[in-house]
Structure formats: C-alpha cells, structure tokens
N, C-alpha and C positions, 0 to 999 in steps of 0.2 A: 255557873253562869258567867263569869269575869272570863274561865278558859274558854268557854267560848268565844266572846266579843274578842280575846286575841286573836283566837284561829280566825276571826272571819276578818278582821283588820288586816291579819298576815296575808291571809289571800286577796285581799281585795291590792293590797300594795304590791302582791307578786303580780298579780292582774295587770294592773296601771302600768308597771312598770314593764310586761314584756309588750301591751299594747304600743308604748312609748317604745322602745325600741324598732318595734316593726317601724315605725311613720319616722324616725329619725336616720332609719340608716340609711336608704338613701343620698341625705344630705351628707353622710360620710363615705360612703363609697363613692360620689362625686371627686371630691379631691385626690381621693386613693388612687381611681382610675384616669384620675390626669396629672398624676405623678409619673406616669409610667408612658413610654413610647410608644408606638401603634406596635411595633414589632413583637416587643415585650407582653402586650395585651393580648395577642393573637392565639400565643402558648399558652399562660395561663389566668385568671382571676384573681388579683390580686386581693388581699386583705391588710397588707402595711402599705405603706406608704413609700414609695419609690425616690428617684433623686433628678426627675426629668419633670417637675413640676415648674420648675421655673422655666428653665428651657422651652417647654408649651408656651407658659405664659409670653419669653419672648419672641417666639414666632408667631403670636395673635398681636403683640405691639407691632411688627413691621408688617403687617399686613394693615388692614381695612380698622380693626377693633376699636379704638378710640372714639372714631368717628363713628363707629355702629351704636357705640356705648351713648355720644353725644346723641345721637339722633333718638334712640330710645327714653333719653331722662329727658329731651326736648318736650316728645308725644304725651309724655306719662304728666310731665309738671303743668303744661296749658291743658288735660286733658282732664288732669283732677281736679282745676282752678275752675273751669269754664262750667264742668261737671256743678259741682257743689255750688258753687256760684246763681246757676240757672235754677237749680232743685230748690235753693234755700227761699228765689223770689216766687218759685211757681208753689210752692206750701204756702207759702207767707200771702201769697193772694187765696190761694182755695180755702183756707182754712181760719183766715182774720179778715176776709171782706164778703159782703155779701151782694149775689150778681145773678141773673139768670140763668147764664151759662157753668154754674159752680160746678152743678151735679154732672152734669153733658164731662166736662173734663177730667172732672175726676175718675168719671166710665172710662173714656177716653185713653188715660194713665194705663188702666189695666186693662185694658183690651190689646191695647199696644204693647204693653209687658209681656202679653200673653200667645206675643207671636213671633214663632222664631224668625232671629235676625238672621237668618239667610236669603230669607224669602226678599227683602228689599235688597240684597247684594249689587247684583246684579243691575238694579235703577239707578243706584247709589253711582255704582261703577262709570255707567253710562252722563250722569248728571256731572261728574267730576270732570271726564274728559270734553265735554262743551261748557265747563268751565276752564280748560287748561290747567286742572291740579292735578292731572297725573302725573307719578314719579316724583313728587313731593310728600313730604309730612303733613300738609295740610288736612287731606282728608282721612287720614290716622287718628285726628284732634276731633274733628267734626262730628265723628261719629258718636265721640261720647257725650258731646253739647247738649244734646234732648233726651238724656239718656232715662227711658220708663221708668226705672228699675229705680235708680236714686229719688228719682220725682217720687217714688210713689212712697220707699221709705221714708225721705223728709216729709212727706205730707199727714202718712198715722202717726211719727212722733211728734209735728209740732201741735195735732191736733189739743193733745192734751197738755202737751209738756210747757204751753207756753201759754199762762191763765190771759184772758180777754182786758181782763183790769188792768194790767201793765200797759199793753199797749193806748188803753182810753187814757188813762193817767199822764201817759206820753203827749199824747193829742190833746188833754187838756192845759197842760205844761207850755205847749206850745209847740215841742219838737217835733221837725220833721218826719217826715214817711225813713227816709237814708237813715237820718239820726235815731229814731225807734228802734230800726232793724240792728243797726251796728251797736248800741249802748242799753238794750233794754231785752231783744230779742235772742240775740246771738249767744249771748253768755247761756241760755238754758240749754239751748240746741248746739251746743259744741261734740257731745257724745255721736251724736247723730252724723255731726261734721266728720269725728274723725274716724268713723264706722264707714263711710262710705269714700273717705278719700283711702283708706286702707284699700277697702277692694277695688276702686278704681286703680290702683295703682301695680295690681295682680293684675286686672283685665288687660289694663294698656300695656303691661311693660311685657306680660306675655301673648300677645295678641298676633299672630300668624296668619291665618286666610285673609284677611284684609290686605294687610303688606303683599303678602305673597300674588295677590290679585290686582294687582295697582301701581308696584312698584316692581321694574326691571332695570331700575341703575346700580349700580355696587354703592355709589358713595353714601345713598339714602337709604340701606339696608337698615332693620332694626336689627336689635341683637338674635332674634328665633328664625329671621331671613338671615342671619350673618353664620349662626352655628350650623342652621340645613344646607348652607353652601359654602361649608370648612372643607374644601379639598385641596390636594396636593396636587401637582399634575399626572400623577397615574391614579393614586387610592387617597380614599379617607381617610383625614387623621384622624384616627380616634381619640390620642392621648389630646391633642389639640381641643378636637370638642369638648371633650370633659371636661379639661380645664379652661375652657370658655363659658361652658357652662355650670362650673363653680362661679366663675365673677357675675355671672349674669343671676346668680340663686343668692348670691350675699347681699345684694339691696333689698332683698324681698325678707330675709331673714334678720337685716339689723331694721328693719323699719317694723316689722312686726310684734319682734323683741321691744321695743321701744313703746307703741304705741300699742300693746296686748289688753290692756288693763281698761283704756278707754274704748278699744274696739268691742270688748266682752259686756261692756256697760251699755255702752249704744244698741247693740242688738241684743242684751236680755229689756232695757227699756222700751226697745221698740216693739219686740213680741209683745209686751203687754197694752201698748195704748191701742187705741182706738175700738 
C-alpha cells in the first residue's frame, strides 16, 4: 500500500513538473532568442544563450522603446485604477442598497459580458474621433472604465463577502457612505481587488486591436504596436523583437509572481459566492 501512494506521488510530481516545463519554456526561449542577431537566428535555433542580448536591448533604447514602455504603464495604471474603482461602487450599489432598477442591471452586467467586444469596435472608434481622442492613450483607458467583466466579478464577491451589519453599524455610527466603503468595506474585498487589477493589467498592457485601430503616431505606440512595427530598413529584426519582447513579459511575470497568492484567493473566493 505505502509503495504505491509513492509510485503515484512520483508520478504525479513527474506530471506537474513536465506540464510546468511545457508553459515555462516559452518565457525562456524569449531571452535566448533575443540574445542572438537576426542573422544568427536565421541559421539555427538556438537553446543557450548568445552575447547580442544587450546590443538588441540597446537598439530598442535609441529607438521609440521608452516611450512605448511609458505609454503602455500610462494605459495599464489609469486603466486598473478607473477599472476597479468603478466595479467596486457599481457592486457596492447593486448588492448593499435596494432600488427598482437593481435586478434590470444586474441583467444588464451580463448581458453585456456576454457580447463580444468587437461588435462595439467600430462605434467606439467612430465616437472617439467626434471627440478628437484619436492617436491618443485616451481611449486605450476608456475602454476598460465600464468594464462587464470586473463589474460583474466585484458584484458575486461582495454579495456575500461583505455581511449587511457592518455597513448598518457604519450608518448607525454615523460614517459616511465614502468613509463605510474605504474603512469598513474595502478591507473584505481586497482579494477581489487584486484579482481583477491582476487581469486588468494582462488585458491592458497586452491589448493590440484597439491600439492598432486608433492609433497611427509612432510616439503613442503601445509596446504590441511597438514590437509588430520593430523593423529595420530592409528586414525584421528578430533578435530585436525578442528581446523587446522579453521586457515587455517581465512586468507581467514580476507582478504576477508577486501578487499569486492573492490573485488564487480572489477567484477560488469568487467561484464560490453567490
């Protein structure tokens, strides 16, 4: 009995551990392949690590890259802010006050979740330019403001996760609506918080047809408009790219690393309420 539960431990660890290879090498064959020259890359595939990594890296500094890098942490930080921000007051009305229109919006939420964002593209596009925000980062921010998807998450965790007595206690105390939410409210729905500023920050910071549809300046390029238009004047650099797009994979992998633990708790919490 014992040799078994090792055999099946052993296998289960061999398991994990070649799944975990498949989904990690990517992120290493990024750097590998932008270690190495385009010319270099052409001949063969590499698997070490070459001596022309920095060299990429400094022909992405005298180019545009800083400022693609700036514009992209621009869209992703107003994007998460405005995001989370709007989700936490639109739960905090649907789910702690009560109005005739509660149920109408909360349909509303998912209905709207439930239709692909291409289908408004195109009106979105159109409303932008008779407002003059074309070729700006404006409407890159915009689009995550009303974003379903969050609304709808903040709305099945605070249903439960945030008992009705608190907030009465609040109101009988005397604190305001502001002061409930920030000293009473927010401390339960922090999981929730940084569940969905995680994936906001995936969406925004790799977010491509929109840019790509809206903006034709070079200096407002994001980093996924900056890496599709990494060329040289005859050919693509490839070692360029790659190693563009290592820097552009390292905020997504030290903020994930970082914030793993609360994100795994927010959406195991979330699945269960409501």
């Amino acid at each position: 009995m014992k040799v078994s539960k090792i055999i099946i431990r052993v296998l289960t660890v061999i398991f994990f551990a070649i799944i975990s290879f498949i989904c990690l090498f990517p992120f290493y064959v990024l750097p590998v392949m932008g270690s190495y020259t385009t010319e270099e890359l052409m001949k063969t595939l590499p698997f070490w690590f070459g001596s022309s990594f920095f060299e990429n890296t400094r022909t992405l500094l005298q180019s545009n890259f800083l400022r693609t890098y700036g514009n992209s942490a621009f869209v992703t930080i107003f994007s998460i802010v405005g995001s989370a921000f709007n989700s936490v007051l639109i739960s905090y009305a649907i789910t702690k006050y009560r109005f005739k229109a509660r149920k109408f919006l909360e349909g509303l939420i998912v209905v709207t979740m439930m239709l692909p964002g291409q289908i408004s593209t195109i009106g979105y596009i159109m409303e932008m330019r008779v407002l003059h925000l074309t070729n700006t980062l404006w409407p890159l921010v915009f689009t995550w403001l009303a974003h379903p998807f969050t609304a709808f998450f903040m709305v099945q965790f605070m249903k439960d996760s945030v008992p009705m007595e608190i907030i009465e206690s609040g109101r009988i105390d005397g604190a305001s609506e502001p002061r409930i939410m920030i000293s009473l409210v927010f401390p339960f729905i922090i999981p929730a918080v940084s569940t969905i500023s995680i994936l906001l920050f995936m969406w925004s910071w790799n977010n491509y047809t929109l840019p790509m549809l809206i903006i034709n300046n070079n200096d407002m390029f994001t980093i996924p408009l900056f890496v599709s238009n990494l060329i040289s004047e005859f050919r693509f650099d490839i070692g360029g790219r790659m190693a563009a797009l290592t820097w552009a994979v390292l905020p997504l992998l030290i903020i994930f690393a970082i914030f793993s633990k609360s994100f795994i708790k927010g959406i195991a919490a979330g699945s269960v309420k409501g």
